[in-house]
C-alpha positions in Angstrom: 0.0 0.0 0.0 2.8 2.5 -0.9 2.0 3.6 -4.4 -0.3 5.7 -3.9 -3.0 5.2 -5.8 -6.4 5.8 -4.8 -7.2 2.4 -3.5 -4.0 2.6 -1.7 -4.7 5.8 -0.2 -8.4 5.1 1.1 -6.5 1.4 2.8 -4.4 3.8 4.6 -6.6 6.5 5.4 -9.3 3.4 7.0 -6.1 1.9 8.4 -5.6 4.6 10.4 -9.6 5.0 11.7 -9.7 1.7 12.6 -6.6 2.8 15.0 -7.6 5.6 16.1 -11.4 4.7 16.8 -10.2 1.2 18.3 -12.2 -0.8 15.6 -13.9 -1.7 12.1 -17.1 -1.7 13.4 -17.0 1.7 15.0 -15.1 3.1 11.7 -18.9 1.7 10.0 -21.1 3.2 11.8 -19.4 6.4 12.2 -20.0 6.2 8.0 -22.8 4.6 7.8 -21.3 1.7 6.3 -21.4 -1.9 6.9 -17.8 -3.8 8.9 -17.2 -5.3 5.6 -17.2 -2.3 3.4 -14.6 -1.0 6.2 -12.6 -4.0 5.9 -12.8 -4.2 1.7 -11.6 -0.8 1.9 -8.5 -2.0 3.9 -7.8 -4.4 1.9 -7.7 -2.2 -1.0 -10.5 -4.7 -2.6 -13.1 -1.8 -3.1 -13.1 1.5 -3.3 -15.7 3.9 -1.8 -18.6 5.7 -3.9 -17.5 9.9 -4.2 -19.7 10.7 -0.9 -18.5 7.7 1.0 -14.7 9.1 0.3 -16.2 12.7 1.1 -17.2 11.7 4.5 -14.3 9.5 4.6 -12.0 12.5 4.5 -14.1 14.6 7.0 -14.1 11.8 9.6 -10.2 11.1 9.4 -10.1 15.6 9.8 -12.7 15.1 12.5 -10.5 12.3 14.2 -7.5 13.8 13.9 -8.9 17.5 15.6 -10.0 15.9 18.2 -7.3 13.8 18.9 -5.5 16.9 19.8 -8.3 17.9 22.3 -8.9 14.1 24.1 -7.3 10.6 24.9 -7.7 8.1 22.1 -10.5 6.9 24.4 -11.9 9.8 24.9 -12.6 10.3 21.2 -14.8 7.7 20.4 -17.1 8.8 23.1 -17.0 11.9 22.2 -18.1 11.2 18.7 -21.1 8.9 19.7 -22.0 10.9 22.4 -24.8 13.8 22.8 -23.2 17.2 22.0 -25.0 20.2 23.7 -22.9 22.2 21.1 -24.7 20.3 18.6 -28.6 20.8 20.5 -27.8 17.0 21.9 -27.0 15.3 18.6 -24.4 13.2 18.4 -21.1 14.7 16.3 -21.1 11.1 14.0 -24.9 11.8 12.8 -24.2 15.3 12.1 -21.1 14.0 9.9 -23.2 11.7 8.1 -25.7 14.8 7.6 -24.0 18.0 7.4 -20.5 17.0 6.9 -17.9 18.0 9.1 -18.4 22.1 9.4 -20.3 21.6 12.3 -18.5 19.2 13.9 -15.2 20.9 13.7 -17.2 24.3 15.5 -17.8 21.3 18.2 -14.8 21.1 18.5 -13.3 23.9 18.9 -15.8 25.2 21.2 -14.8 22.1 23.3 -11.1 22.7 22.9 -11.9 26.2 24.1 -13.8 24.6 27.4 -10.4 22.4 27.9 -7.5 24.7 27.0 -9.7 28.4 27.8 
């Protein structure tokens, strides 16, 4: 997975979700996608439709701003958790919905709570 083609670069990119969420079944849901889809996209076997690599993209820019903010732990819960920031939804459904614009405000009002 090193030349970077496309395929290649969506294996990574999951790779490193599936690290950083702590699983493939958590990736899926967090994209509305089944465990196998996640897992064919590691493998470099299939390659996502042009919204599921849009909110593909967003959730590794999601993941990787609030990774800054929380433990690895703490980011998972974070995500599937009710956001008063976000009038109680939770920061993966608004993802899937609005894309990551919102999210990211979520964040940074959170990262303001945590670092003032």
């Amino acid at each position: 997975m090193t030349d970077g083609t496309f395929a290649d670069l969506v294996a990574t990119r999951t790779e490193l979700l599936v690290q950083a969420l702590g699983s493939a079944t958590r990736v899926a849901d967090c994209l509305g996608v089944s465990r196998t889809v996640v897992s064919r996209w590691r493998a470099a076997t299939l390659l996502p439709t042009l919204e599921q690599a849009r909110l593909l993209v967003d959730l590794d820019h999601v993941v990787a701003r609030a990774s800054i903010i929380f433990e690895p732990p703490v980011v998972w819960n974070w995500l599937s958790g009710s956001s008063s920031y976000l009038q109680g939804a939770r920061p993966i459904d608004v993802l899937q919905i609005r894309g990551a614009a919102d999210v990211v405000q979520a964040l940074d009002a959170a990262e303001q709570l945590a670092f003032g």
